[in-house]
Steps between C-alpha positions, in 0.01 A plus 500: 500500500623848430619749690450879389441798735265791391845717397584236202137499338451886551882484264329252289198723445691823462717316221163400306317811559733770555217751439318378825529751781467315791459667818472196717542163546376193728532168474256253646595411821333153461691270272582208614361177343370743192632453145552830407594810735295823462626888540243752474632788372367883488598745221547836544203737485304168496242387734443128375731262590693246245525143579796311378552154538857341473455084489714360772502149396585299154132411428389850556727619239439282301124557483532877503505584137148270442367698778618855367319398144163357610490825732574695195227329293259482772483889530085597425378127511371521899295689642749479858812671490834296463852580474629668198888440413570873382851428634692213373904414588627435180751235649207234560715203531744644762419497899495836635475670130183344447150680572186648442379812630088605560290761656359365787173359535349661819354237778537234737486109427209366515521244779225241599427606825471870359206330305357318742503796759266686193116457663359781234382260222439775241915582549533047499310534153717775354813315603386179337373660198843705433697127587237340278508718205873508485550138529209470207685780263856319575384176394278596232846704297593388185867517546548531162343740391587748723872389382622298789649146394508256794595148519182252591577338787483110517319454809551120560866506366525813718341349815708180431828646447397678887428206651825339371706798663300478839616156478871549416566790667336556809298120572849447711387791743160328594352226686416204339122514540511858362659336211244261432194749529693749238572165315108425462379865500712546155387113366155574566471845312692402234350190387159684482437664141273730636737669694690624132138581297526864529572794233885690613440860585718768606539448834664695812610172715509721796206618554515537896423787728872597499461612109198648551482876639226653690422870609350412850332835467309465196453093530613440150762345294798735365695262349664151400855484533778219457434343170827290474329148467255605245441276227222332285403188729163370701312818615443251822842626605359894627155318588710294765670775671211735512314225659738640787240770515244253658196315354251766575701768348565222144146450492418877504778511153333193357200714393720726291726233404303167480711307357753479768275235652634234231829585640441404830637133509816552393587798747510241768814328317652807428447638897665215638844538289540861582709442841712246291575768239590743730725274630633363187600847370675589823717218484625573158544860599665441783271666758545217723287683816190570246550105404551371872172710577304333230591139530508467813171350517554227293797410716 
């Protein structure tokens, strides 16, 4: 994992930009176990604040440049705000050089007990609908036609090649019971058909309160942020983690977005892998205190 203080981006930025005046500088004082590190800068005679994220890891810069173009093409296709790269390192494949730069999007996540503490159901309904309509635009995109070419993924190669890795790679780490019920979790889901009858969409693949900002004073949605995973796979993968939001609160979206019902089933299977993954990808980042803190209960 990289290490780059706040003085060696700001040199990095200066070099790209050198008509930038920036006034100040912060870097987020929360990094640890994140992939990329984020300094919010101010420009001079400016009141909104840039966001500029440096990756911090291999597979963040790898993914970066994806990211920066689906942002780019994405621009006017949502009705919620997200991220727009109008600063990009031109060094992409070098740590520390590499970034892309944003205004911020205003707000605070979007957590599921900040839903849950919501009684008003007129402010529920809003929420849902602006979750619900997003979701419904996303997946609806022709990806093509708005000019964005992205690979189709193969979900049971895909979910395969996962299961082999969990396997080889961390399967040493756990018990052996936990072993077996990963074992038969991944047999049973991927010996069913049904589970792969679906049409790809674009799809976030993060989809959880963390990524989604909320102005507590308003009780609406102000953006959708982190769009590094994003690819053309099962739509199931955002219905599973906004199923984080509750049941009453999915059932409330289901009447602008119907469909997501179908989805259901498989957001069980995806749910339970998520702890695995995290764990996975801290291991091969070397953040071994993120990976001791997620496997530790399969150990």
């Amino acid at each position: 994992m990289s290490k780059f203080d706040a003085s060696t981006y700001l040199d990095s930025i200066r070099e790209a930009y050198p008509q930038l005046a920036i006034k100040s500088a912060r870097l987020h004082d929360f990094t640890e176990g994140q992939f990329n590190s984020i300094l919010f800068v101010k420009e001079a005679g400016a009141t909104e604040t840039i966001v500029f994220r440096f990756p911090r890891v291999e597979s963040a810069l790898k993914d970066l440049p994806d990211e920066v173009h689906l942002l780019s093409g994405l621009q006017g296709h949502t009705t919620l705000p997200i991220p727009n790269p109008i600063f990009v390192g031109p060094q992409m494949a070098t740590m520390g050089k590499a970034f892309m730069g944003y205004r911020m999007l205003l707000g605070k996540p979007l957590w599921e007990e900040t839903v849950q503490a919501i009684s008003d159901d007129a402010k529920l309904d809003h929420l849902a609908w602006q979750l619900a309509t997003f979701l419904r635009e996303l997946h609806g995109l022709d990806t093509q036609t708005i000019g964005l070419k992205l690979e189709i993924d193969e979900p049971r190669r895909s979910w395969s090649t996962l299961y082999a890795d969990f396997k080889t790679e961390i399967f040493a780490y756990m018990r052996k019971d936990a072993c077996e019920w990963v074992t038969h979790n991944f047999d049973v889901f991927l010996n069913d058909q049904s589970n792969f009858d679906y049409k790809p969409a674009l799809t976030h693949t993060d989809f959880g309160g963390s990524n989604i900002l909320f102005d507590e004073s308003r009780y609406t949605i102000t953006g959708v942020i982190d769009w590094a995973g994003s690819k053309l796979c099962d739509p199931a993968v955002d219905v599973a983690a906004i199923l984080n939001m509750g049941e009453a609160f999915f059932a409330r979206m289901l009447e602008t977005y119907p469909a997501m019902q179908a989805m259901v089933k498989r957001t069980h299977f995806f749910r339970s892998t998520y702890i695995l993954q995290e764990a996975l990808n801290a291991l091969r980042d070397g953040d071994m205190p993120l990976f001791a803190s997620a496997i530790v209960i399969y150990q």
